[in-house]
N, C-alpha and C positions, 0 to 999 in steps of 0.2 A: 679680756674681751670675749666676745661669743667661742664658742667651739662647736665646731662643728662635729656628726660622725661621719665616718665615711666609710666605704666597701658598702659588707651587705645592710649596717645598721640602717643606713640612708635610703633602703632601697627595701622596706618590708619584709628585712632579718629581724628588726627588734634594734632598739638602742641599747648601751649598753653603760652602768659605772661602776666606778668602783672610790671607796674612800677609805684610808689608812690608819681612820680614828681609832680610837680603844673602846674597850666596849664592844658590843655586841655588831657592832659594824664591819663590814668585809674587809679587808687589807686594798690596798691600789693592785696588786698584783691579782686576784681572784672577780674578777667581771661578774656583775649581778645584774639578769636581765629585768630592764625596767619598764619594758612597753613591749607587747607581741606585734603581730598583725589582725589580729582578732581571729574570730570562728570562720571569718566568712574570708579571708586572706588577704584584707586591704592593706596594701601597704604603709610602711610607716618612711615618711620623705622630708627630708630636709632638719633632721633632729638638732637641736640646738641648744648647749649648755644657758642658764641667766649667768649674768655677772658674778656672784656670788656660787654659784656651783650648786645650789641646793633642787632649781627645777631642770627639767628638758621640755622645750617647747618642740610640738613638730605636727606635720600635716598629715591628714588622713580622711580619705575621705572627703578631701575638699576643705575639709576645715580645722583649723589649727586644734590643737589640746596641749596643754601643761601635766604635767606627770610629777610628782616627787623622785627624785635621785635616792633617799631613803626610806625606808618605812618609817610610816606615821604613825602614831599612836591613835587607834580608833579606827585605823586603815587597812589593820592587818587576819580580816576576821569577814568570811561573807557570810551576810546576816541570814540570808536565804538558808543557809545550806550547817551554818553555826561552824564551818571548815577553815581550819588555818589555810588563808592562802600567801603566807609571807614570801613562801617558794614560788607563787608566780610572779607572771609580772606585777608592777604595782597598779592600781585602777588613775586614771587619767579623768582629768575634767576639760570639758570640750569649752571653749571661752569665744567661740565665733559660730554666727549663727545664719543661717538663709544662703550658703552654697551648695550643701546639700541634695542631694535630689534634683539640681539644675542642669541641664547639660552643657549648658556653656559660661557657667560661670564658677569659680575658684576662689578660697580664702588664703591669704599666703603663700600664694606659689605664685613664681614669674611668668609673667606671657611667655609664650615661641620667642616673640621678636627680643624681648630682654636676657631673655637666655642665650640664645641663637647669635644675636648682636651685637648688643650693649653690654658684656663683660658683665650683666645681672645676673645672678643666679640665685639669688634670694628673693623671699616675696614676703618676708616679713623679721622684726627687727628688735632687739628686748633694747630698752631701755638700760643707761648704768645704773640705777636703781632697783633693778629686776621687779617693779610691778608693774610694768606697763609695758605691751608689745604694739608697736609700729607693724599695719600689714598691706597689702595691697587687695585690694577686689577684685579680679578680672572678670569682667562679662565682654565672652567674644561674639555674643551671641548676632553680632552684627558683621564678622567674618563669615563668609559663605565655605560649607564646610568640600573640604577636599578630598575625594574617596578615592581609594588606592585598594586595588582587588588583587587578594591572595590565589595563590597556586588553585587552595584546596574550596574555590568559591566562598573562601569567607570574603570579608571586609574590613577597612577602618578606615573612619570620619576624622579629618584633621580640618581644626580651623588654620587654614593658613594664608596668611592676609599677603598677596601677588601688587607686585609693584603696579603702581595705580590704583591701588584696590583701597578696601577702608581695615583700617585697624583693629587692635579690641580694644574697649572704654578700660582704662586704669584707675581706680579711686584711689587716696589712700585712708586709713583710720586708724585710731589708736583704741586698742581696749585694753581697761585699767583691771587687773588682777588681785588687786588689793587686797578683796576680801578673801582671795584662798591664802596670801601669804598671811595675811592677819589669823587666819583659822587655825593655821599650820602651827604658827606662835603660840595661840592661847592653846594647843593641843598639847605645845613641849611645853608649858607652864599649867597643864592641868585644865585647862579649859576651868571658865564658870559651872561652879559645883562640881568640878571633873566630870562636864556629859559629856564635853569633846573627848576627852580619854577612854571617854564607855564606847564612840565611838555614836553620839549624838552631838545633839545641834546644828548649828550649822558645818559646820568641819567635817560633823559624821555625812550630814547632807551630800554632802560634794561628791566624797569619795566612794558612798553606798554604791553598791554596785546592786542594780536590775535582774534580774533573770532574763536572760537574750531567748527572747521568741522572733523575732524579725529577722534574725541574723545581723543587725546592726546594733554595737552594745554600747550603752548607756550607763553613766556615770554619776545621773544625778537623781535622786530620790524624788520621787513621785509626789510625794507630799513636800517638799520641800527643794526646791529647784532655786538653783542661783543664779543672778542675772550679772549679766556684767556689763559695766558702760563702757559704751563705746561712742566715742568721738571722731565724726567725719570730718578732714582736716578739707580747707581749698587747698587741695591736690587733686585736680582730676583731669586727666589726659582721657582722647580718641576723641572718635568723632562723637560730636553734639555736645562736647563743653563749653563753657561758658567763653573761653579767651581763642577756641577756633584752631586751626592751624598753630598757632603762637605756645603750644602746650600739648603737644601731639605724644610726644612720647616721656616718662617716666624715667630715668635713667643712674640717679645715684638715690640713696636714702640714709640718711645719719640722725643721731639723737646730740645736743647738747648732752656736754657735761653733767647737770645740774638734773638730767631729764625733765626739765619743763618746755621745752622744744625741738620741733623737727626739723633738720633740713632736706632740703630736696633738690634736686637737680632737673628740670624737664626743660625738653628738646624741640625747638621749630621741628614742624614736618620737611622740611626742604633742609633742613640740620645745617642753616645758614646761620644759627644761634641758640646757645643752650644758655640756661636763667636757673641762679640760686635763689630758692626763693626758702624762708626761715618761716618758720608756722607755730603756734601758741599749740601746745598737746591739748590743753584741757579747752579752749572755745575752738578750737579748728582755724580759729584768723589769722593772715597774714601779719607778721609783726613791718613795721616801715624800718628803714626804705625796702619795698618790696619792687621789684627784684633787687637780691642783696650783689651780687657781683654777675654781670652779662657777659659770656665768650663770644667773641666775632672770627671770623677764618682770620688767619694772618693775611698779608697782601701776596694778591696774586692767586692765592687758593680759593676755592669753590665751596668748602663745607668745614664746620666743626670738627675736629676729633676728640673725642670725648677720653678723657684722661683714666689711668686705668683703677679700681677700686680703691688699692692703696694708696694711691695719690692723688685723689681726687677731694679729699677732705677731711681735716686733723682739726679738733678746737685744740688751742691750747690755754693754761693757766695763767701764765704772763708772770706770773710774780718773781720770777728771776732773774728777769730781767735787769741789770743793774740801772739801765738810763732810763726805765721805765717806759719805753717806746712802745715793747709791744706788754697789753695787757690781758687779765682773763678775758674768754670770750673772743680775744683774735682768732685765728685760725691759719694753718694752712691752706694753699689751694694748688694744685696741678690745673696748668695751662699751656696750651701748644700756643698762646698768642704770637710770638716770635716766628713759629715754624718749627719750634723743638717744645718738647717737654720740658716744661722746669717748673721750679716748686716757688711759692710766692706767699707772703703771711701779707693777708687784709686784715682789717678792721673790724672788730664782731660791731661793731655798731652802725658806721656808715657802707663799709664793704671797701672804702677806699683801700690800694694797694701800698704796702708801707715800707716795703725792698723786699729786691729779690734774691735767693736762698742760693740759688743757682743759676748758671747763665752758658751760654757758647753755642758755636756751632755743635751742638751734639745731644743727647735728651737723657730722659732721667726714664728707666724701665719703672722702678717699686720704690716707695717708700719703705723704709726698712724698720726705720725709729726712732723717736725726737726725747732725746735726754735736755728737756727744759732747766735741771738743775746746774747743768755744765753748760750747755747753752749751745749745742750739738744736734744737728739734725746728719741722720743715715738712710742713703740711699744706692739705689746701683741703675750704672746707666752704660754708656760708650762713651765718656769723655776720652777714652785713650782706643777708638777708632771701631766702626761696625763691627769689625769681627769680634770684639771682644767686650766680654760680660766685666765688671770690677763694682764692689763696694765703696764708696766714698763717705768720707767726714765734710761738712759744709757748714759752718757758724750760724745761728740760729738769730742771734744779734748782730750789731754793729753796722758796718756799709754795705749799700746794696750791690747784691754783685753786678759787676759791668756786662750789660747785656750785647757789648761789642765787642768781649776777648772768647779767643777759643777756649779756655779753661777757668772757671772760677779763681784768682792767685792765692785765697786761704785755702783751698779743699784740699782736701790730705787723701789721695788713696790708702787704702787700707788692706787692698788683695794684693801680694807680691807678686805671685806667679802668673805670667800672661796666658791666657784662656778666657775660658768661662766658669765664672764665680757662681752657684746661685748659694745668698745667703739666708742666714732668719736669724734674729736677736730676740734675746731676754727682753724683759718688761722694764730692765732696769739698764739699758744699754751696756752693761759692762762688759760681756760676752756674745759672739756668734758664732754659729757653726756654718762652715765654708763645706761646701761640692764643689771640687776644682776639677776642670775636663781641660785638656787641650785635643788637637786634631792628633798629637802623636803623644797623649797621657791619658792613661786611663783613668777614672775617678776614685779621688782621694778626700775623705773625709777627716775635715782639721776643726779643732776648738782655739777661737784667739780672745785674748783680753783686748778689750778697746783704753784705756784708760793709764795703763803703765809705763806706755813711750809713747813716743810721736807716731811709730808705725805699729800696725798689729802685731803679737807673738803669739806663732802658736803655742800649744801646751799639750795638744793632745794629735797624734796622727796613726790613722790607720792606713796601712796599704794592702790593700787587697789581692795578694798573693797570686789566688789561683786565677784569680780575672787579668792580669796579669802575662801568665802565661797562657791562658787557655787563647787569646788573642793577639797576641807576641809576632804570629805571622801574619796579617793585617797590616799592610802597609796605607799609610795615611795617604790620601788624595793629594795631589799637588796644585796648588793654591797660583792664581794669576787672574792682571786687571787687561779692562779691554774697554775703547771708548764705545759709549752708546751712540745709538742709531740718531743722536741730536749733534754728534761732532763735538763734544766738550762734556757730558759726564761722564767717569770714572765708574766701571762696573768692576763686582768683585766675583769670581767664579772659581772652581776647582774642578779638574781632570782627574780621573782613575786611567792611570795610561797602562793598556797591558807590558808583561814583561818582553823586553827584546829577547830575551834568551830564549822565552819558552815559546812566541809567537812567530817570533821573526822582526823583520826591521817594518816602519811606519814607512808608510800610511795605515790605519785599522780601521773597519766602519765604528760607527758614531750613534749610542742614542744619547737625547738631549732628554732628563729628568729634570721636570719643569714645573714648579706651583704658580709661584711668579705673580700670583695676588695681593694684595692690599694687607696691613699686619699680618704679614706673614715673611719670615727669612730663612730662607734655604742653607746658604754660607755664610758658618760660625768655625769658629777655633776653638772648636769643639769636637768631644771625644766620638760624637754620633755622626758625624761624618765619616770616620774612617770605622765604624760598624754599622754601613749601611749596605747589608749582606745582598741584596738586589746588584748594590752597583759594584761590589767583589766580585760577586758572581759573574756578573756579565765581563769584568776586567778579565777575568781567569779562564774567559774564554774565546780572548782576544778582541775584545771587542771597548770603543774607549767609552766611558761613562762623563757628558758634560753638566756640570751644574754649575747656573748663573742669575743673580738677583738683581732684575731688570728692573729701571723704572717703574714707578710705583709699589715696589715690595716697603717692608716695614725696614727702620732703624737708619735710617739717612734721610729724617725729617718730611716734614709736608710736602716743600717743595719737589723734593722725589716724589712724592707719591701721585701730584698731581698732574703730571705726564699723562694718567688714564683718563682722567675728566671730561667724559661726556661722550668718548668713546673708546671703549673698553677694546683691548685683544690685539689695538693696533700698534703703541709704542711698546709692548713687551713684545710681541711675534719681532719685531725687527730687531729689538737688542737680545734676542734670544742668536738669532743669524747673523748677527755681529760675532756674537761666542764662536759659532761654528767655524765665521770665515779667518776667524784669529786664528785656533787650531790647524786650519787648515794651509794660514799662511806659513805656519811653525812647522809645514811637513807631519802634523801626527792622526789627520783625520783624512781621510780620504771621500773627498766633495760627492761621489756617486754613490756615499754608501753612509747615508745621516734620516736616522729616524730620531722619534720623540716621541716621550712619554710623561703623562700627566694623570692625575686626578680629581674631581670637584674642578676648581677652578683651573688647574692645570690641566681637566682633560679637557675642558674648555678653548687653552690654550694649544694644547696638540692638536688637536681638528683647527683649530684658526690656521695656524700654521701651516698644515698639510693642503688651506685653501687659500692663503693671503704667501706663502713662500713656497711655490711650489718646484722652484726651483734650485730651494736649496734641502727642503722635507721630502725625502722619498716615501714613507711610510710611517706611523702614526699608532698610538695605543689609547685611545682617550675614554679613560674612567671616570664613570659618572657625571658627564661634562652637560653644563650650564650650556645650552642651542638654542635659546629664545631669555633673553634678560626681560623679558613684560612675566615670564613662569619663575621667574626667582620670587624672593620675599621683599617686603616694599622698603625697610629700613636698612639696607644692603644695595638694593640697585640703585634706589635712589638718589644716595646718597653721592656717587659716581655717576648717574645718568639723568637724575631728574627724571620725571613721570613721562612714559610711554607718549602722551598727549602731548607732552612741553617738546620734545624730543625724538621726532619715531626717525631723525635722519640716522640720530647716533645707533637708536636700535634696530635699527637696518643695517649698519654698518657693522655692528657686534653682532649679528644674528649669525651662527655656524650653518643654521639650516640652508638661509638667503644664499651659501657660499658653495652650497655643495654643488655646483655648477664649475667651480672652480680645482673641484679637486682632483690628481694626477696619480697620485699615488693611493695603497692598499690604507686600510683602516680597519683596526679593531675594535670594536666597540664594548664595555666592558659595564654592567648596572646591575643594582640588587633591583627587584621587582615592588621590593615594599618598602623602596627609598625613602622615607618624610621628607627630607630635606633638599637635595636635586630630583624633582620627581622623576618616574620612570620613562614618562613621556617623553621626555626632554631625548632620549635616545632612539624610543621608536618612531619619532619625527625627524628626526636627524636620517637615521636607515632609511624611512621613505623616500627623503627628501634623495638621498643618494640614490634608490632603486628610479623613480621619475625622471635623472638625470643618467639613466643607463649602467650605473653601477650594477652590477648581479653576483650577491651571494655567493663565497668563499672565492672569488675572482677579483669584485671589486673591495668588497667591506666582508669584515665578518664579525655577527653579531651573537654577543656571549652571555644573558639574562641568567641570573642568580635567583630563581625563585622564591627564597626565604631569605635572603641579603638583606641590610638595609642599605647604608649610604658605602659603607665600606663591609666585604664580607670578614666575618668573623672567626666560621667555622673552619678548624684545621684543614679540613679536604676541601673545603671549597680556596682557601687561598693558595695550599697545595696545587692545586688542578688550576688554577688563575696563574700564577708565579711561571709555571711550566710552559702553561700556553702561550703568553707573553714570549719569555725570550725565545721559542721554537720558533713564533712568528714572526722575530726582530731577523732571527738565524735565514731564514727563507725570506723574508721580505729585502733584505741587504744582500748585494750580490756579496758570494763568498770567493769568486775568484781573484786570483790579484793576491799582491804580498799583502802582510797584517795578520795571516793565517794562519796559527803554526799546526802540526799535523794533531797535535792533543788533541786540539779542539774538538768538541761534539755539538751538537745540535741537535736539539728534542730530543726523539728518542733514534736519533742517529741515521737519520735519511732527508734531514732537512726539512721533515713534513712537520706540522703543529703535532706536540705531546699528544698521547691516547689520554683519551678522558676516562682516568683510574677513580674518580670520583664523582658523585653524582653532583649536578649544576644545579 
């Protein structure tokens, strides 16, 4: 399949290969840079091995380019200058045309909203045949852009399309490469008369490189410039296409097997229905029946979830099937239809569904990988309960599983040890490599066989010695349930209780560390619970640390999630103070001395909090928090709130700003200045909102802007100087009299007052 690079290579370091041929060719061990950023330092984004290993496609400049992985014959010599250049990078042909020079529009790179949203992060796509790449268009040029002012009176323009607001147009198209791989060919066979190997013809054409006067360098020879077709598929989302609202967002893209067709995924605007729809590469037409398979919410929920990349869509070959049920051209499909994730093989031809892979109260996370020859599909999900990750075996044939037992009765786990599993397999399912974490295991990497017994065996483990000890004193959070604020679900949370020895006996004060959003889960049985050095910290210094995944978090299905529907902040603020009053019925938290802390969506949550429970939130830290959902992005809020217009009760009701009227206790307010994403706004209307309602500066709120931030600070002194300030102000804002205390204890820099600012803001 594709590969990607990743680090600096993705990011305008250059890509990077290597191949372990003989000959004159590098070893796999020794990197040969295949593409720079140019003169002018554009970066190089999203590099992407073909099927075959021999090109890299990747973006620059807006517009895709293909690159040879090795030197070519006729490639390695610039004409200009008569200079080996085999030692630089190798020259690239640019194969997308008319982004360039646009301002708001892009060749192969994902909108904000597919990035940001839709688990996209590609915007273009090779074919298994490696000549043909799948891309998308974006012209945002109909998103009004967003300007966010630097410290130093710079600027930057963001398209970013505000719930109610209009999207950007998505096309998609396919351009055929053919004639570079063809060139490349007759170049390793001599080319006709060997001009390709002199480093003419066409092949020489492609790869000639320009002399750069413009600063932007060029690849294709002046007298002899190559065109490539390209076919615009019906694929075209945003406003002003053809099907309206019915096709608004973009959201999966795959090639058949055979690469003679596309699939595509796109999304209702109100995301009350996503539609597979299957497209001919070479005319652009819809093949029938179009739509090939439609998702509706399960009952009782509000919106689509869209399934996550790897499980979203597998063609498969069929032919091993022995009863011959399923053939080539079927497929897999991920669907929350149920309310859980599971995995389902349709029909490549009518789209009918023909049994399902897997089934229960519980969902499926990744697709792992479908051994068609044994007739095995690999996946990992929670059939053996939220807290925990595992690998599963699931029969690819035979009966469909029962979509009314809690566990598939063929599926074979395949991770022994209870935690968190995350795996990845070979190509050929025989082998995976397991990262196993628990809350009291540190992570251990294993190699197992699939194929030799009923259960996995490893064969291969490393224990990580010094990690090991280096953490040995880290004691794990202690794990407990508490019913939600509806009198009948089951919430899962974890305390950091300080030591009785060192502190003294409970009661202790309390912050509440809170995300508590949508796909997203705080409490796992996992290793990164008990090194989450914030909530050590604050346990060691008597103080208790709660954490609890309320209503609407991720991995306890739709039905959980959609407790927040239509109005956000309300059923997580209450089962947040459900946590609280459970500790505090247990004797370990002491009710006059309970703040909370959050970020993005969670610091969202901590300002709701400190004005919808004010009687159980004395004080409040809320980082980067969302205070008007109409200033979020539109395929996020909407999703949960429907459009400002359809809706302004719920967004009244969610608004943090509308609330500061309500609020009792201190607040810190915590924002990078050059946020893209929760804008900066979003805070200094919050502040207002608070100073209008008689709050006053380091009395009522206090307000901490990161100049050079963006959504999360980065820089060592600024999280230094952040982290500090924080628990000085949890330490002063929580009365510290009363037991829970023990005499260790410190706070800030040891007078109870916020940390000195040792580093600049």
């Amino acid at each position: 399949g594709d590969t990607g690079f990743g680090g600096d290579a993705g990011f305008g370091g250059g890509a990077v290969c290597g191949d372990d041929a003989a000959g004159d060719k590098l070893a796999a061990s020794e990197p040969r840079l295949v593409v720079d950023s140019g003169d002018n330092g554009a970066a190089v984004l999203d590099a992407k091995l073909s099927p075959d290993g021999r090109w890299v496609a990747f973006v620059r400049e807006k517009e895709i380019r293909v690159a040879p992985c090795d030197p070519l014959d006729g490639a390695d010599r610039d004409e200009a200058t008569d200079r080996d250049v085999s030692s630089d990078s190798l020259p690239s042909a640019r194969v997308t045309y008319g982004a360039y020079g646009r301002d708001a529009t892009t060749h192969g790179l994902a909108e904000f909203i597919a990035a940001e949203e839709m688990d996209r992060a590609e915007g273009f796509w090779w074919s298994p045949d490696g000549r043909k790449i799948a891309f998308a268009r974006v012209d945002a040029g109909t998103v009004r852009p967003y300007v966010i002012e630097r410290a130093d009176g710079s600027s930057e323009r963001h398209r970013y399309p505000f719930a109610g607001g209009t999207n950007a147009r998505v096309t998609l198209g396919v351009v055929d490469i053919s004639p570079l791989v063809d060139a490349a060919d007759d170049a390793a066979r001599g080319g006709s008369s060997g001009a390709a190997r002199r480093g003419g013809g066409i092949f020489g054409g492609i790869f000639r490189r320009d002399i750069r006067k413009s600063g932007v360098d060029r690849f294709f020879s002046r007298e002899n410039p190559l065109d490539f077709d390209v076919v615009w598929l019906d694929v075209d989302c945003g406003p002003g296409n053809a099907r309206g609202d019915e096709e608004e967002y973009l959201a999966r893209v795959a090639w058949s097997a055979d690469s003679q067709r596309v699939f595509a995924q796109v999304q209702r605007r109100d995301q009350r229905s996503a539609s597979l729809i299957r497209v001919d590469a070479s005319t652009g037409e819809r093949c029938d029946p179009a739509p090939l398979v439609v998702e509706y919410p399960p009952a009782g929920c509000g919106w689509v979830n869209l399934a996550p990349p790897s499980a979203t869509f597998r063609e498969l070959r069929g032919s091993a099937d022995p009863s011959g049920v399923i053939r080539a051209g079927d497929f897999l499909w991920g669907s929350w239809r149920t309310g859980h994730l599971h995995l389902y093989v349709h029909c490549g031809s009518t789209g009918v569904c023909k049994r399902a892979v897997s089934a229960g109260d519980w969902s499926v996370d990744e697709l792992i990988g479908v051994d068609e020859l044994s007739g095995h599909v690999y996946f990992t999900g929670d059939a053996d309960g939220p807290l925990e990750k595992h690998l599963y075996r699931a029969p690819l044939w035979g009966p469909s599983a029962d979509d009314g037992s809690s566990t598939s009765a063929s599926m074979t786990r395949l991770t022994r040890r209870a935690g968190w599993n995350l795996c990845s397999m070979d190509e050929a399912c025989d082998r995976f490599v397991c990262v196993h974490t628990a809350a009291d295991k540190t992570p251990t990497v294993t190699v197992h066989e699939t194929k030799t017994t009923a259960t996995a065996t490893a064969t291969t483990g490393i224990e990580p010695a010094a990690l090991v000890e280096r953490f040995r004193t880290l004691t794990p959070p202690t794990p407990f349930e508490v019913t939600a604020a509806d009198g009948a679900t089951r919430l899962h949370g974890v305390a950091y209780v300080p030591d009785e020895r060192v502190h003294g006996p409970p009661p202790y004060p309390c912050v509440v560390s809170v995300y508590g959003g949508p796909h997203a889960q705080t409490v796992q049985n996992a290793w990164h619970l008990t090194t989450d050095i914030r909530a050590q910290s604050y346990r060691s210094r008597g103080i208790v640390v709660l954490k609890l995944d309320n209503r609407g978090s991720a991995r306890r299905g739709q039905r959980f999630e959609r407790a927040i529907c239509g109005n956000l902040g309300a059923a997580e603020v209450e089962d947040q103070a459900r946590g609280v009053d459970h500790m505090v019925r247990r004797g370990v938290v002491d009710p006059t001395r309970v703040g909370i802390f959050g970020w993005s969506y969670g610091g969202f949550l901590a300002a709701s909090a400190l004005a919808r429970r004010p009687d159980v939130f004395k004080c409040a830290v809320a980082g980067a928090p969302v205070t008007a959902w109409e200033w979020y992005d539109v395929h996020y809020t909407e999703r949960y709130m429907g459009t400002p217009d359809a809706n302004p009760t719920g967004y009244a009701n969610a608004s943090v700003i509308g609330r500061c009227g309500d609020v009792r206790g201190k607040v810190l307010v915590v924002h990078g200045v050059v946020d893209e994403n929760v804008h900066f706004r979003h805070s200094t209307s919050y502040v207002a909102g608070l100073e209008r309602r008689g709050k006053v500066a380091g009395d009522g709120y206090v307000f901490m802007p990161f100049p050079d931030e963006r959504h999360v600070p980065r820089s060592a002194a600024d999280r230094m100087y952040m982290e500090r300030s924080m628990q000085a102000f949890f330490e002063a804002n929580l009365p510290t009299e009363g037991g829970g205390r023990g005499r260790d204890a410190k706070s800030g820099d040891g007078d109870g007052r916020p940390a000195t600012n040792t580093a600049p803001a």
